[in-house]
N, C-alpha and C positions, 0 to 999 in steps of 0.2 A: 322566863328564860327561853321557851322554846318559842314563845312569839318573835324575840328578840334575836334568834337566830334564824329564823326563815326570813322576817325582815333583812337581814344583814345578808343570808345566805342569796338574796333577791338582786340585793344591791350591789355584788362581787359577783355576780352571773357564776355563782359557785354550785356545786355538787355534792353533798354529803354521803359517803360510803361508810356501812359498818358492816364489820367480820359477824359472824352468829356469836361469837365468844363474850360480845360487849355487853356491857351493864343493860337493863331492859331500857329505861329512859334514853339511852344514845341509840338502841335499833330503834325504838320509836320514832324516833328526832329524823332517822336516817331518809336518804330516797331510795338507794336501797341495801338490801341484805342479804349476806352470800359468805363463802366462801373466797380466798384472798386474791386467786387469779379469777374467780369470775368477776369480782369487784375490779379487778383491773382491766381487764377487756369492754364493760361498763363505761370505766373512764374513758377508756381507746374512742370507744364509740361516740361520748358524749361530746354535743359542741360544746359542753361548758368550758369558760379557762380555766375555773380554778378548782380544784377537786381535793376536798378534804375527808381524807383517810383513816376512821377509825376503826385502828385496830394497833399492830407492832410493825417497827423499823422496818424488817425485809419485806413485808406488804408493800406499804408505801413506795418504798426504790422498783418495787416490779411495777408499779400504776408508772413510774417517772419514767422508766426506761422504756414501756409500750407508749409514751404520750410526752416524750420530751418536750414536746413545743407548750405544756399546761403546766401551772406551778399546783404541784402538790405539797401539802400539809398535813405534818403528823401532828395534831394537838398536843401530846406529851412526848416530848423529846426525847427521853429516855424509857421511852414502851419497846420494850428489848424482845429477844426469845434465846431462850439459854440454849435450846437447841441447834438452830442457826451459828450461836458463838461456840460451840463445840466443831468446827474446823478450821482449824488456821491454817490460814493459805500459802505457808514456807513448808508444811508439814505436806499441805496436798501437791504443790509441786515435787518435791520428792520422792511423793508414791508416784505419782503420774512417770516420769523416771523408769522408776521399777517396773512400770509396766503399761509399756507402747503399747502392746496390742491390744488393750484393752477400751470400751467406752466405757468414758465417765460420764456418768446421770447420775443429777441433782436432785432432790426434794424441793420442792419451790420456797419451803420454809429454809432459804440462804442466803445469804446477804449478797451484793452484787459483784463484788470482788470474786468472789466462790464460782459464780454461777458464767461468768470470763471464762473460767479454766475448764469449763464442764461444754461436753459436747451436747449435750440436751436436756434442758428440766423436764420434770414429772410432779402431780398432781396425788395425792391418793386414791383418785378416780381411778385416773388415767394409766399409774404407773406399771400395772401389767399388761393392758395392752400395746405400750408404746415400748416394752420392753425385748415384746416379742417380736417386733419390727424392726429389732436395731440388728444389723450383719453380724456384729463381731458377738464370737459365742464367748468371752471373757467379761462381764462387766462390774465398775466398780459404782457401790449404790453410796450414795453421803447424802445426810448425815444421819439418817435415823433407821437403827440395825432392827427395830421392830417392824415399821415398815419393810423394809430392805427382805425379812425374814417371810414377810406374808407374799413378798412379789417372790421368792425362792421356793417355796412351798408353789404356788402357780406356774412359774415357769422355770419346773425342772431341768430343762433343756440347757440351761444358758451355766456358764461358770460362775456367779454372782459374790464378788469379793465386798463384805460390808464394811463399812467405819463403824465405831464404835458409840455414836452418839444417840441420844435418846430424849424425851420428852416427860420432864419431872412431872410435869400435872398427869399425864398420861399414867407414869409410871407409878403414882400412887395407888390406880385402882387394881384393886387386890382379888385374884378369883375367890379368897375366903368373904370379904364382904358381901361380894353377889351371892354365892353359895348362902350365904344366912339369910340375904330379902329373899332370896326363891323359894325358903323354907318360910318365909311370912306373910307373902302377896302370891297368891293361888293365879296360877294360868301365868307366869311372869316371862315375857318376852325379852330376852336380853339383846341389843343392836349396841356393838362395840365401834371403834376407830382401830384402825388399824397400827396406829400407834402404842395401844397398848401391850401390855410384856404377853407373850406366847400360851402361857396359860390360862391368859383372860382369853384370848382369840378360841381358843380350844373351846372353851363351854359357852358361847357366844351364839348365838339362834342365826346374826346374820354381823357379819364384819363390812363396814363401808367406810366411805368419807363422812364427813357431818352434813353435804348435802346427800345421800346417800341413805343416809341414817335419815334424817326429815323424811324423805321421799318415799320410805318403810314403812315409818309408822303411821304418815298420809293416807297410803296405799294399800295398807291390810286392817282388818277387821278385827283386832287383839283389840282387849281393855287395858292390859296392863303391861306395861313399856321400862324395862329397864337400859337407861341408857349411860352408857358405859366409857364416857367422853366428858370434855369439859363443860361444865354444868349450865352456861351461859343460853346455848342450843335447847333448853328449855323452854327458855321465854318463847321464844318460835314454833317454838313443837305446840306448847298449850294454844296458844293462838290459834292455831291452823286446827288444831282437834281438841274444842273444847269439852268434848264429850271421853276424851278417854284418860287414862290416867299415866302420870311418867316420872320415876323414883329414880335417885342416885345412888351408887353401890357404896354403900357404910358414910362415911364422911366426906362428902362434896368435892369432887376434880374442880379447884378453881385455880385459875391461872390468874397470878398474880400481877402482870406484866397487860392484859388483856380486858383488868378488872381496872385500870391507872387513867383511864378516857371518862372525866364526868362532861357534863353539860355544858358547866363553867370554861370547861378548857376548849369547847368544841366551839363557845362562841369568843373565848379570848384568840383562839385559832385565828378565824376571821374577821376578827375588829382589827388587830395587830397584824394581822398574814403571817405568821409563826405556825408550826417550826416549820421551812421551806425545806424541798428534800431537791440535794441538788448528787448529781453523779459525776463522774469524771470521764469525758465523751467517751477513750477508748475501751475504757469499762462499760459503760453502757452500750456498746456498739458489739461488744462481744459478748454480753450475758443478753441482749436482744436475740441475738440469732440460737443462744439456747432454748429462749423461749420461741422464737420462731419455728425451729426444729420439731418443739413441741406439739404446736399446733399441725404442723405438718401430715407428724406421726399421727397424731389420734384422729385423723379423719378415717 
């Protein structure tokens, strides 16, 4: 299968992207692996035409709308993120409404309709310091109030109004779990997502993104790495450090949505050209200049 997708991938002058979150056999397969806006500025960059995207839905539409002239492909068509679908856009127009003087900033995990109405996305890198850059001292954060919470805590300065949305995989790891591996793995390093709930952050050694979190455990000389995020960022982490060790807190963050991309579909993707991810120009032309905005700020 994976001869048969580089063969095919050769003959569609195509591109294979996978989030860290992906099954090990699909990062392998990949050319490369990231994060879902570096994987989309990847595309940006690639002359390839056709760039197949595994990971979920609102990935995909961010690689489509930095690279509209390339057909991108999500392998499984319904790879959702429950997160993202926790704001409906009749609801956010209405808060927006209630409050003009406010900026609106995005979490990039939003589908593209969202990311329209929003004056600038954010990254979990990026999001405090492009937060601190924006004029207006009112802003509203969507969708993810744990995130939203850890840019509040950093930049007390600003009046930061959250939505109420959250990250179920996230939301499972539990500080009592960690609290019990730390009492069973001596010397244990805990490196969270900032998506997780505020008590995990609290006993957390270092809170980052998932490339953030790699770049930790790369980067320091610990043996033993608890890490506090969807379990997938494993296959990567051992790869890069076969010499250390790296446990999940009680029962596995696995995301179910992120775990839906096998091989099969990565080369039914490209035999068929399925599923195409297409936008709706003026949608795309105003969630580009969020991401634009984006890129702006964080230089």
């Amino acid at each position: 299968m994976i001869d048969k997708i580089k063969k095919l991938k050769d003959e569609r002058d195509a591109l294979i992207l996978a989030h860290n979150y992906q099954i090990p056999e699909v990062i392998d397969v990949a050319d490369y692996v990231g994060d879902s806006f570096y994987l989309s500025q990847v595309a940006k960059e690639s002359d390839k035409k056709v760039i197949v995207f595994c990971g979920v839905h609102f990935m995909a539409e961010s690689a489509k709308i930095l690279s509209p002239e390339k057909t991108v492909l999500l392998p499984v068509k319904d790879a959702g993120c429950p997160l993202a679908e926790m704001v409906d856009i009749d609801e956010l127009e209405k808060f927006k409404k209630q409050h003009p003087d406010a900026a609106f900033v995005c979490y990039i995990n939003t589908n593209a309709d969202i990311k329209a109405l929003c004056d600038v996305t954010v990254t979990s890198s990026n999001a405090v310091k492009i937060i601190k850059k924006i004029p207006n001292k009112k802003i509203v954060f969507l969708p993810d109030k744990n995130l939203g919470e850890f840019v509040k805590e950093n930049v007390p300065e600003k009046d930061i109004i959250l939505w109420a949305g959250f990250c179920p995989t996230h939301r499972r790891i539990s500080k009592e779990n960690i609290i019990s591996m730390k009492r069973i793995v001596q010397d244990l390093v805990v490196l969270a997502h900032p998506e997780c709930e505020k008590e995990v952050r609290e006993i957390a050694d270092f809170v980052g993104s998932t490339k953030e979190i790699i770049d930790y455990a790369t980067n320091t000389n610990y043996t033993n790495y608890l890490i506090a995020t969807e379990e997938g960022v494993i296959h990567s982490l051992k790869k890069m450090n076969p010499d250390k060790n790296f446990y999940v807190p009680g029962l596995s963050a696995t995301c179910p949505n992120m775990k839906k991309t096998r091989l099969e579909d990565v080369y039914e993707s490209l035999l068929f050209m399925k599923h195409e991810i297409n936008i709706d120009e003026d949608i795309a032309a105003k969630a580009r200049k969020a991401l634009e905005k984006m890129l702006e700020l964080a230089r």
